[in-house]
C-alpha positions as a printed Julia matrix, in Angstrom:
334×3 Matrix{Float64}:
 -18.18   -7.74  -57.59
 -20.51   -9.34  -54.71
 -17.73   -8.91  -52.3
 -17.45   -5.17  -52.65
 -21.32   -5.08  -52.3
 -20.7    -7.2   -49.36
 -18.12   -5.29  -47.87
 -20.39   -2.47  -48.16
 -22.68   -3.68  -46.44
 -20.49   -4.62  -43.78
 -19.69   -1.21  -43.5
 -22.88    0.32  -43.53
 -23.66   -1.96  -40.52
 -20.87   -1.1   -38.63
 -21.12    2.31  -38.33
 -24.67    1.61  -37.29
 -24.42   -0.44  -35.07
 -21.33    0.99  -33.48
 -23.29    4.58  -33.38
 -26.2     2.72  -31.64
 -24.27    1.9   -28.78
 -25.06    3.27  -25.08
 -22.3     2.39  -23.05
 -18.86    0.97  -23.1
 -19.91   -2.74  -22.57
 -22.16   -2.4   -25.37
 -19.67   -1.07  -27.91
 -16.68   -3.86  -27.01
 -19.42   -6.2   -27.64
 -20.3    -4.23  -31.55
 -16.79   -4.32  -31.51
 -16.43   -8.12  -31.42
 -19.2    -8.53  -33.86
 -17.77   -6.73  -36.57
 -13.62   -7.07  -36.27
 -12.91   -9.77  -33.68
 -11.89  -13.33  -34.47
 -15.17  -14.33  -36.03
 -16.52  -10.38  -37.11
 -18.05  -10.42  -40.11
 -15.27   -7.75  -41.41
 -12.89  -10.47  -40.17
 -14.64  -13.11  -42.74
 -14.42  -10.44  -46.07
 -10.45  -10.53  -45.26
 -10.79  -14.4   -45.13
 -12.17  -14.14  -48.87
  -9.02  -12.65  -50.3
  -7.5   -15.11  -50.61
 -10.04  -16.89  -52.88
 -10.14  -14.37  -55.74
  -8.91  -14.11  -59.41
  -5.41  -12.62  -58.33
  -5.95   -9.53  -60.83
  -9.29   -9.08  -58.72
  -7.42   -8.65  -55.58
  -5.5    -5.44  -55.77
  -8.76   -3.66  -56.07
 -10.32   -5.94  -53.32
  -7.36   -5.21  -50.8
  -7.88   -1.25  -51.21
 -11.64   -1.3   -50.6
 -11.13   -3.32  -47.95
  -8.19   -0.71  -46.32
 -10.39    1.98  -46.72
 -13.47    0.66  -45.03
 -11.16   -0.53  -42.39
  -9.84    2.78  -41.32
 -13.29    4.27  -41.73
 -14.67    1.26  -38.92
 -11.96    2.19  -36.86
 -12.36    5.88  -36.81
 -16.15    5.64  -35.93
 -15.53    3.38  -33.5
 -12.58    5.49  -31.56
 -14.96    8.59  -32.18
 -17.8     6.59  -30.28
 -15.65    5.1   -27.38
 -14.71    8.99  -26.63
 -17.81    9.94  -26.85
 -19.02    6.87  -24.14
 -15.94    7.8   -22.31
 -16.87   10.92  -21.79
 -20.53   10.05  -20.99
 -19.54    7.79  -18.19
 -17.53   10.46  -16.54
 -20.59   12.13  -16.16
 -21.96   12.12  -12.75
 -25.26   10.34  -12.11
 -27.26   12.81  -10.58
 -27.87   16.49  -11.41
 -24.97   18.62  -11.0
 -24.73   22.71  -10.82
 -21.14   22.85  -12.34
 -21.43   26.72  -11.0
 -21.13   25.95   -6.87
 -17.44   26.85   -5.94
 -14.86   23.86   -5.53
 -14.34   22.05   -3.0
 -10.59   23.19   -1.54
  -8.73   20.23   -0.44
  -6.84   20.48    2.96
  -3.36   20.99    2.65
  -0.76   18.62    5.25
   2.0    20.6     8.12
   4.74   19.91    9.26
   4.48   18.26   12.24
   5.7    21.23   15.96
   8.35   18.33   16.67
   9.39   18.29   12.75
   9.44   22.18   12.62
  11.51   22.56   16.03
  13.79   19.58   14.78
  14.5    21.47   11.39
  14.81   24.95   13.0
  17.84   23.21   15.69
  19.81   21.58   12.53
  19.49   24.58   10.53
  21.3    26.91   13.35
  23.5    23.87   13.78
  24.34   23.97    9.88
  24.8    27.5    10.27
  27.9    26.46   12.95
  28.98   23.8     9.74
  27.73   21.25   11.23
  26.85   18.13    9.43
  24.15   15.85   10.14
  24.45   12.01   11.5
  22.06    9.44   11.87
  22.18    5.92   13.52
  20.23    2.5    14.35
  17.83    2.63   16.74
  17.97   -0.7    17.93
  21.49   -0.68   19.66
  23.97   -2.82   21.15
  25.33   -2.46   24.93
  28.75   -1.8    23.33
  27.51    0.99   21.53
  25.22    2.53   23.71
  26.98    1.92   27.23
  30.37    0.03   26.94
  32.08    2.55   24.65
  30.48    5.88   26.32
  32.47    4.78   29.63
  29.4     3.68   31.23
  29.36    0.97   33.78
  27.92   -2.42   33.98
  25.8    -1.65   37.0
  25.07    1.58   35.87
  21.33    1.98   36.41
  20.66    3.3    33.23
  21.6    -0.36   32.46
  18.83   -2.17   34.3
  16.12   -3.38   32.82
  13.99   -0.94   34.28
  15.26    2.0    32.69
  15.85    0.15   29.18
  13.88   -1.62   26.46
  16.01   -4.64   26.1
  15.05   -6.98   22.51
  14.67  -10.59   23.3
  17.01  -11.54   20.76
  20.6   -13.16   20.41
  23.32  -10.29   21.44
  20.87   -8.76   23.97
  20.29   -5.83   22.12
  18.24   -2.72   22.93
  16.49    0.15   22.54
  18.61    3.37   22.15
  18.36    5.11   25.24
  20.06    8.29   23.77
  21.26    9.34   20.04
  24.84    9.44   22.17
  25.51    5.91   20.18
  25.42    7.4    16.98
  28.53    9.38   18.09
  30.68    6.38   19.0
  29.76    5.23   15.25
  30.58    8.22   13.51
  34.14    8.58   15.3
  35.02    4.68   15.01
  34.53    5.14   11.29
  36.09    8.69   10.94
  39.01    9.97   12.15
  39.26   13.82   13.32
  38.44   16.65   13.29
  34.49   15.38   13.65
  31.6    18.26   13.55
  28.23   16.34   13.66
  24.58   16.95   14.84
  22.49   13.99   15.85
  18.51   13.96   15.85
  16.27   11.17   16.3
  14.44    8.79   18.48
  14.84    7.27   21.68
  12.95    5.01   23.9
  13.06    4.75   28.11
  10.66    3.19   30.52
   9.19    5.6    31.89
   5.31    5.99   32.89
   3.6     8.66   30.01
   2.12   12.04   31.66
   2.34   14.75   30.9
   6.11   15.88   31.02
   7.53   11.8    30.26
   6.99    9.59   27.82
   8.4     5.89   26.75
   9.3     7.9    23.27
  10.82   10.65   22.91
  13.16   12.57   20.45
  17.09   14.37   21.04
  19.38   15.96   19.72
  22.95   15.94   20.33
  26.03   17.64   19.09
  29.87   16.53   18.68
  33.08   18.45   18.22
  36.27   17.04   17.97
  39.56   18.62   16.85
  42.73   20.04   18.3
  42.58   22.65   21.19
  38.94   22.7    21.46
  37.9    24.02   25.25
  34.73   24.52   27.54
  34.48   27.87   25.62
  33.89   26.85   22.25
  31.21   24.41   24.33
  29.51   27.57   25.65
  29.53   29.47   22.85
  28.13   27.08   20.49
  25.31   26.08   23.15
  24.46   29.7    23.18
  24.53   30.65   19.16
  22.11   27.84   19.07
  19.37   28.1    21.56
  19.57   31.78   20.55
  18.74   31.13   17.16
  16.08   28.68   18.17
  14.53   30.03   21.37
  15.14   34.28   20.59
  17.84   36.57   21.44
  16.55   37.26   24.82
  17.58   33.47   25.78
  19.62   33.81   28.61
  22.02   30.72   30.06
  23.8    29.17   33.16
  26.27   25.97   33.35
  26.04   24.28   36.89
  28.38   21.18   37.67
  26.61   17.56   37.01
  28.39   13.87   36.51
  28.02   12.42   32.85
  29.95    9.26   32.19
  31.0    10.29   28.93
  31.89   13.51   29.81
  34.74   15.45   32.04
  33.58   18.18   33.0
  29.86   17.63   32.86
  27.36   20.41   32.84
  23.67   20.93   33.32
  22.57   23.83   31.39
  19.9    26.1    32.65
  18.03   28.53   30.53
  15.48   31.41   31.11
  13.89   34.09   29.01
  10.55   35.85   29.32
   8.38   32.72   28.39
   9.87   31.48   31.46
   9.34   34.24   33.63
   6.18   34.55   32.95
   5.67   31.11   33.95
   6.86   32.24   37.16
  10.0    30.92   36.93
  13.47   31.71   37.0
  15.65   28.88   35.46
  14.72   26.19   33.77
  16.67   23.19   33.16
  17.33   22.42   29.33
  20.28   20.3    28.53
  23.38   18.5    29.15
  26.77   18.84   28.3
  30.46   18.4    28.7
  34.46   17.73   27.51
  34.54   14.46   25.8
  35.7    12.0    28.8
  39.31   10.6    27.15
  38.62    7.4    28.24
  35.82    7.34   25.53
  38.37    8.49   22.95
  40.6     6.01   23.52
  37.2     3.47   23.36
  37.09    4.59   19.51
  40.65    4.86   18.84
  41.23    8.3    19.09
  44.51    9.76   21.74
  43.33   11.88   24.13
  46.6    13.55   24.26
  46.0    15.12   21.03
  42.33   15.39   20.32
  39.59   16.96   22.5
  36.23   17.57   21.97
  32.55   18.56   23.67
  29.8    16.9    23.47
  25.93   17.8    24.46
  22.48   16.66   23.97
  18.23   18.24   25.19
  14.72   17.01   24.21
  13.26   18.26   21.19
   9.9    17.6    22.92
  11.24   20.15   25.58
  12.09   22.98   23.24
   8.93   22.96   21.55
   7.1    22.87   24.63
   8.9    25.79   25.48
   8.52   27.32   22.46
   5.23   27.51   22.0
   3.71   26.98   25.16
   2.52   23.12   25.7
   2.1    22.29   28.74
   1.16   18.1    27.85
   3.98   16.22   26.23
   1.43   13.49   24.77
  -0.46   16.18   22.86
   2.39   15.56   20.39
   1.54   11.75   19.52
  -2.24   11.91   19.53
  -2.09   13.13   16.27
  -5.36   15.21   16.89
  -5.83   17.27   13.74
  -7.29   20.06   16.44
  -3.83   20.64   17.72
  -1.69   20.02   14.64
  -3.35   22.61   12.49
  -2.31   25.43   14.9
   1.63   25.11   13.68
């Protein structure tokens, strides 16, 4: 039958050609030749259906056969390409050690920030998070600040020029007014993130900066389950020789307010005796009853630090903007 010797032939050619290819481009375009649209393996099938019908059985197996045998070279080739143009270019000594690829860190502020929640969580503490472009409601009105509060003035705050006048958070205090409208007591909640004030940048201020702050709210709580969770904490974050002091201060939000003071032997041997780390105090009522809750049964402590301050402490920095440069110099030493 002239088509089987035909089909042989096709064949034959095939495998040839496909095996005399030297790079991808060249094989796709082998490919074409011999099964795309108008391949000359394309045209045999075209033949079928001119033959005697008992001639096509025969015909139709031949042609099956040779098909899977075109296909098979031509997958064995493409790997073989494939493989080829992996190959770099140039000489290579596949015996020189590998190259190690640097590995990311945590970021100080990260690691300080995961080391507070974690003695926090410890307490059963649970953590909150919040917007960080606020509303005056939110961030003043409900936290028993005034309206000519300076913390208010457009000095001290990033204000939005947009409808509603919002702002910039000034402290993570807003998330707290949040969590207690939409929950009622007992409330146990820890509250990182970022904040934003005006403030000039050097090297102890900065326009960003991150806090913490912690809220407890249930029946009967006092000034001593303030103190002692204050102290559990910066124990577990700053060492067990951490040693504290509350002093008076005025907090809107708070009655009693108290500055907390702090020393260990970093800090003596910074020639200091006290440092000044946080504030604190009793949950002002007023700012219960702002959110709903009566002050005549509930009571509660609030109190918030830096994060940037801790780990300044912690592992002696001495330039808060070292922590946004992002210079890979500094960040590899944590």
């Amino acid at each position: 039958m002239s088509l089987l010797i035909e089909l042989e032939a096709v064949k034959t050619g095939a495998l040839a050609v496909f095996a005399a290819a030297q790079d991808l481009p060249g094989l796709d375009q082998a490919k074409g030749s011999i099964l795309g649209a108008e391949g000359r393996f394309t045209a045999l099938l075209k033949q079928m259906g001119a033959l005697p019908k008992e001639d096509r059985p025969a015909m139709g197996k031949a042609l099956n056969v040779a098909k899977v045998e075109i296909e098979g070279a031509l997958a064995s080739r493409r790997a073989e390409l494939e493989i080829k143009a992996a190959l770099p270019k140039e000489p290579t000594d596949f015996t020189l050690p590998g190259r190690r690829r640097g590995l990311g860190r945590l970021h100080p502020l990260t690691l300080v920030t995961d080391d507070i929640i974690r003695a926090f969580r410890k307490l059963g503490f649970a953590v909150a998070d919040g917007p960080e472009i606020e509303d005056e409601r939110h961030c003043f009105d409900a936290l028993n600040t005034p309206a000519d509060h300076p913390a208010r003035d457009s000095q001290d705050t990033f204000f939005v020029d947009a409808p509603g006048r919002p702002l910039l958070r000034t402290h993570t205090s807003s998330v707290q007014i949040r969590v207690m409208e939409k929950m009622p007591p007992p409330i146990r909640i820890v509250v990182p993130g970022r904040v934003f004030r005006r403030d000039n940048a050097d090297a102890t201020h900065n326009p960003t900066f991150h806090q913490i702050e912690g809220l407890y709210v249930d029946r009967g709580v006092t000034v001593g389950d303030l103190k002692g969770t204050v102290e559990a904490v910066f124990r577990e974050v700053l060492g067990n020789d951490v040693k504290l002091r509350f002093r008076p201060h005025y907090f809107s939000y708070t009655e009693p307010s108290l500055e907390i003071d702090f020393t260990n032997a970093l800090v003596r041997k910074l020639g200091k005796e006290w440092l000044e780390i946080a504030g604190c105090g009793m949950v002002h009522p007023q700012v219960f009853e702002n959110v709903g809750y009566d002050p005549e049964v509930w009571s509660g402590w609030a109190f918030g630090f830096g994060i940037e301050r801790i780990a300044m402490l912690r592992y002696g920095i001495t330039d808060i903007r070292l922590f946004y440069e992002n210079d890979v110099r500094f960040l590899r030493q944590f």
